[in-house]
C-alpha positions in Angstrom: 0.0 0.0 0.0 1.2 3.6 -0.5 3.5 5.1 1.8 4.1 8.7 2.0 7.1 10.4 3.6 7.0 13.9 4.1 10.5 15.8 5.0 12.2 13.2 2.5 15.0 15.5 1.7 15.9 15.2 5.9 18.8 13.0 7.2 16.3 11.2 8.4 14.0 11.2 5.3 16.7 9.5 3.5 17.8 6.8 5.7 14.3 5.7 6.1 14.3 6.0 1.7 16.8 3.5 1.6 15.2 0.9 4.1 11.9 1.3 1.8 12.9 2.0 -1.9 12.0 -1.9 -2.8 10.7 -2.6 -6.0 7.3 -4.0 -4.6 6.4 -0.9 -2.6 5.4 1.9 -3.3 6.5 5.5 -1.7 6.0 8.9 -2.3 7.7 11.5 -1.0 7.3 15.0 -0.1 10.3 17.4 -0.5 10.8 21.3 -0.5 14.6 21.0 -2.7 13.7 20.2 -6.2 17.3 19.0 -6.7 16.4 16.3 -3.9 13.3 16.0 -6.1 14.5 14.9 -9.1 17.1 12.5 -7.9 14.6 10.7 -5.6 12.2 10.8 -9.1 15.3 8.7 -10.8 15.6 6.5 -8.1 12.2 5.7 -8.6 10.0 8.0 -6.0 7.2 9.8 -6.7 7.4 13.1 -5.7 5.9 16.2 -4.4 7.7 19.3 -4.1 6.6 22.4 -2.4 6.8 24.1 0.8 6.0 21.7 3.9 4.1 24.3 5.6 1.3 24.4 2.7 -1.5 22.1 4.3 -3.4 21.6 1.4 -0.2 20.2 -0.7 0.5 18.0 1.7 -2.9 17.0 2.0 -2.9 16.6 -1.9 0.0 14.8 -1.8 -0.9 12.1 0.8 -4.1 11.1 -0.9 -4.6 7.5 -1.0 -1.5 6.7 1.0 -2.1 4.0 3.7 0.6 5.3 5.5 2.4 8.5 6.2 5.7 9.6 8.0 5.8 13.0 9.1 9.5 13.9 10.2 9.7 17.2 12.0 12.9 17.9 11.3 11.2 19.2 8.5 9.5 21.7 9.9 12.8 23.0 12.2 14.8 22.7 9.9 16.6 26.0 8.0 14.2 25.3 4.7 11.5 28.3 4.0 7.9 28.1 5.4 5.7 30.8 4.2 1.9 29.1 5.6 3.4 28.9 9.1 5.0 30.8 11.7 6.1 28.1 13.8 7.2 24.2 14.1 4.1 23.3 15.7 1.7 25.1 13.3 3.4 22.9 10.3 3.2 19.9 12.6 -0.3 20.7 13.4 -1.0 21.2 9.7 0.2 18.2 9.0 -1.7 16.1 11.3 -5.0 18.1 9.5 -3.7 17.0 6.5 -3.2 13.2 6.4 -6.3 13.0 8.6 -8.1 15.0 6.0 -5.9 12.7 2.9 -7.5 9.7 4.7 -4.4 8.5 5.6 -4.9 5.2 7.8 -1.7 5.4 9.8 0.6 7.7 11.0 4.2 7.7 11.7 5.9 10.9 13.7 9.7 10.7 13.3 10.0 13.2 16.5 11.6 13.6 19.9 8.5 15.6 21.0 4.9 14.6 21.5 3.5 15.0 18.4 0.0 16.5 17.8 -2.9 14.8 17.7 -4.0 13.4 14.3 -7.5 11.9 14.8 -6.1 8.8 13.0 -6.7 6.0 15.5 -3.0 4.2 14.4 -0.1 6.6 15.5 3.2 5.7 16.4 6.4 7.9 17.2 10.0 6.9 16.4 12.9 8.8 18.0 15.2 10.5 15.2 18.0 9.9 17.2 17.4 5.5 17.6 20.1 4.3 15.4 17.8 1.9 14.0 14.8 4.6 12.8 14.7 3.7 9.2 14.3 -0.5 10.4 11.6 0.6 13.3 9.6 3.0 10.3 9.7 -0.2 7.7 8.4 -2.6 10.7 5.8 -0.3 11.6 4.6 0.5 7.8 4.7 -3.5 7.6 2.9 -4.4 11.0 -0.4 -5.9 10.6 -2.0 -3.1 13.5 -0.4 -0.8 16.0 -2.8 -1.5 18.4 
């Protein structure tokens, strides 16, 4: 099923790229350098680039993705925001927008309690755990997180 990753052009983003870019699966990503863009499209990503901040593009973006991973380094990072003033608006924007996508679970790559999504599946995975990109691909390939 489709898995979305938004903040792929992170450290994190692309760790957690290489543990998922198998053939068999499919994963889109969401990236505000269009340098990043366009190599991730020849690796074989799909891609959405645009500002991280813009709900509705995200929301676009994650349409019919089972899954989404929401790394908030994205949102602290030094990249331009021009829809938000502040981490936690993006962070809260996102969580409107792959609740509103109908995204069906939700992975925070965060060292902070993430906001709430409305999406009954939500897990959180420290940036920091040297195994983050194995801990996102068992989560995106568990059965339920309940």
């Amino acid at each position: 099923m489709p898995l979305i990753v938004i903040g792929a052009d992170t450290g994190a983003g692309e760790a957690i790229l290489e543990t998922l870019g198998q053939p068999e699966r499919e994963v889109r990503v969401f990236v505000t350098d269009e340098a990043s863009g366009l190599e991730m499209r020849n690796r074989g990503f799909k891609v959405a680039t645009g500002d991280v901040s813009d709900e509705s593009h995200v929301e676009s973006a994650s349409m019919h993705c089972f899954s989404a991973v929401l790394i908030a380094e994205a949102a602290t990072d030094g990249r331009q925001r021009s829809f938000a003033t502040t981490p936690n608006e993006v962070l809260s924007g996102w969580a409107k927008a792959v609740a509103n996508s109908g995204v069906n679970r939700v992975i925070w790559v965060t060292d902070l309690e993430p906001p709430e999504t409305g999406i009954a599946e939500v897990a959180r995975v420290d940036p920091s755990d040297p195994a983050l990109a194995e801990k996102v691909l068992a989560l995106d390939d568990a059965h339920s997180l309940g």
